[in-house]
MARDORO-402281 format. One line per 4 residues: for each residue z negated, y, x negated of C-alpha. Coordinates in steps of 0.2 Angstrom, whole numbers, padded with zeros to 4 digits. Example, Ala and Ser with C-alpha at 12.3 -4.5 7.8 and 13.67 -1.06 7.14 Angstrom:
2
-0039,-0022,-0062; -0036,-0005,-0068 .
END
This chain:
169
0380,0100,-0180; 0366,0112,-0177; 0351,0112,-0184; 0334,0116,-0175 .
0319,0124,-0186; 0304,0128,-0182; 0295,0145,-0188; 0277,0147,-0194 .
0275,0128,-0196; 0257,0119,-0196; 0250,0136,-0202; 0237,0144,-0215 .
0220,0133,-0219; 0212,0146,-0212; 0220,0142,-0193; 0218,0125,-0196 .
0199,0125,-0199; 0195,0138,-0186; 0206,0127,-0174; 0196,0114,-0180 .
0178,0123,-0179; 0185,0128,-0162; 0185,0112,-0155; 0168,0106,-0164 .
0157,0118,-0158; 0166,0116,-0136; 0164,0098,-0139; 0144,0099,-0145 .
0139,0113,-0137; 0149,0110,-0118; 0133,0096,-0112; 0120,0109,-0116 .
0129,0126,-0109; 0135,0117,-0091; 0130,0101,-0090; 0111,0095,-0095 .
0102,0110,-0105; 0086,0097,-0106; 0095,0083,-0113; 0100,0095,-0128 .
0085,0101,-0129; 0080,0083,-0136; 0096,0078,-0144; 0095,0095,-0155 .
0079,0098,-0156; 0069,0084,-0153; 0059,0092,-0140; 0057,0080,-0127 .
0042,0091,-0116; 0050,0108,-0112; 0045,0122,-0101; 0058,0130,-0090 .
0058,0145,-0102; 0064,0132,-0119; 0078,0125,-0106; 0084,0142,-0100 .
0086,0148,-0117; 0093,0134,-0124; 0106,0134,-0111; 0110,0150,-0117 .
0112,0147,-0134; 0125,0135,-0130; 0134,0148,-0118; 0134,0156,-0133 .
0141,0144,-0146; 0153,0138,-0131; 0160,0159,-0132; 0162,0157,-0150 .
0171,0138,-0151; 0182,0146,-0137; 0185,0161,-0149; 0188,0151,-0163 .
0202,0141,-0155; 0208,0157,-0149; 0210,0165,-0166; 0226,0151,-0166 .
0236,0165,-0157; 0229,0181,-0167; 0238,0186,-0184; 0231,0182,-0200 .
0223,0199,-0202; 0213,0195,-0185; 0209,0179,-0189; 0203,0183,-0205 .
0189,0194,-0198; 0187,0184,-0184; 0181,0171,-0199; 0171,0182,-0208 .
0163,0188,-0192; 0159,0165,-0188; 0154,0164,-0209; 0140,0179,-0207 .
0134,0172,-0188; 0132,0153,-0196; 0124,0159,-0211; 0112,0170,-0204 .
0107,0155,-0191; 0105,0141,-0207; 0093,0155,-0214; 0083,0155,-0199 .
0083,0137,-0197; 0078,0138,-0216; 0062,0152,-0213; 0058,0144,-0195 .
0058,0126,-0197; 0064,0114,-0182; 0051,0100,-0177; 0054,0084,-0188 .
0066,0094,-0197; 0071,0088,-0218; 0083,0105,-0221; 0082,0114,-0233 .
0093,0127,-0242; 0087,0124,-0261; 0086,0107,-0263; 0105,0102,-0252 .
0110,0085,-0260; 0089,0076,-0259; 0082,0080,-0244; 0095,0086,-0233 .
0110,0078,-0239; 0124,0067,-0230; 0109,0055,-0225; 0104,0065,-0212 .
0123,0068,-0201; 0114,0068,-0185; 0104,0085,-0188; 0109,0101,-0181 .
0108,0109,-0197; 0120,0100,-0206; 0133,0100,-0193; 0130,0120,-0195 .
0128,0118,-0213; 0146,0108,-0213; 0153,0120,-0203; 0150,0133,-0210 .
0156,0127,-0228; 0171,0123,-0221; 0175,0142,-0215; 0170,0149,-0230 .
0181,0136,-0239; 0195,0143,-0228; 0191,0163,-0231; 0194,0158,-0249 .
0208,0147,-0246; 0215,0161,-0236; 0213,0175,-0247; 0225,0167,-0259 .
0237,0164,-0247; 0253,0163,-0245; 0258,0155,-0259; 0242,0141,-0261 .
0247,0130,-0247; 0259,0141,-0236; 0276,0148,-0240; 0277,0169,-0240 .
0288,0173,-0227; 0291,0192,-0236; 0300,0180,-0248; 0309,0169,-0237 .
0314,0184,-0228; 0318,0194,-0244; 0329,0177,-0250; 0341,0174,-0235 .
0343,0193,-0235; 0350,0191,-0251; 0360,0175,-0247; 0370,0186,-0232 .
0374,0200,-0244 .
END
């Protein structure tokens, strides 16, 4: 009777919540790249009398995050090396952008980055800073993750391969 195995399994941490960011940030960001840049004007920002200049640029933006979902889900392809910057490259972008949201405040806006559990806090799920804020943590949860792996929650395939050389000698 033969046996079927499947290399490489469900993979690293890492994949998963770039795979999972990936997805995310298509999913938010899709209505205001190609569909209604006006509508997400309001739903993200609250800013319900634009000019054409506001919804141009905000169409833009969402181009932009569109890019980087796509890249993200991407990265499920790419080596672990690749990947690896590929998240570091996402952690630095999404940082620098909650310290801007931090320094320039967005109208009606509670965030703020020294007082996380009062103000801000899991009360307010709806804002676009903390879906970034989110987001962000979970990538840098998965560089960590990743930097002790394999061993944390994958297998090291040196060893495997190392053991069933062993096994044939």
């Amino acid at each position: 009777m033969a046996t079927i195995t499947i290399s490489g399994g469900l993979g690293g941490v890492l994949k998963n919540v770039l795979t999972l960011i990936g997805i995310a940030l298509i999913l938010i960001n899709f209505e205001g790249a190609l569909i209604s840049p006006r509508k997400a004007l309001n739903k993200f920002y609250g800013i319900r009398h634009e000019n054409s200049i506001q919804v141009h640029l905000m169409q833009l933006l969402c181009c932009v995050r569109l890019g980087l979902g796509f890249i993200l889900l991407s990265t499920r392809l790419s080596s672990s090396k690749e990947r690896f910057r590929i998240a570091t490259i996402a952690f630095v972008t999404m940082s620098a952008g909650l310290k801007s949201m931090h320094v320039n405040k967005l109208p009606n806006s509670t965030f703020d980055l020294k007082n996380v559990k009062g103000k801000f806090g899991f009360t307010s799920t709806d804002m676009l800073e903390f879906k970034l804020f989110f987001m962000t943590t979970l990538i840098g949860v998965g560089i960590v993750c990743h930097m002790f792996e394999p061993g944390l929650f994958t297998k090291d395939k040196n060893a495997r391969v190392s053991n069933e050389n062993k096994k044939t000698r």
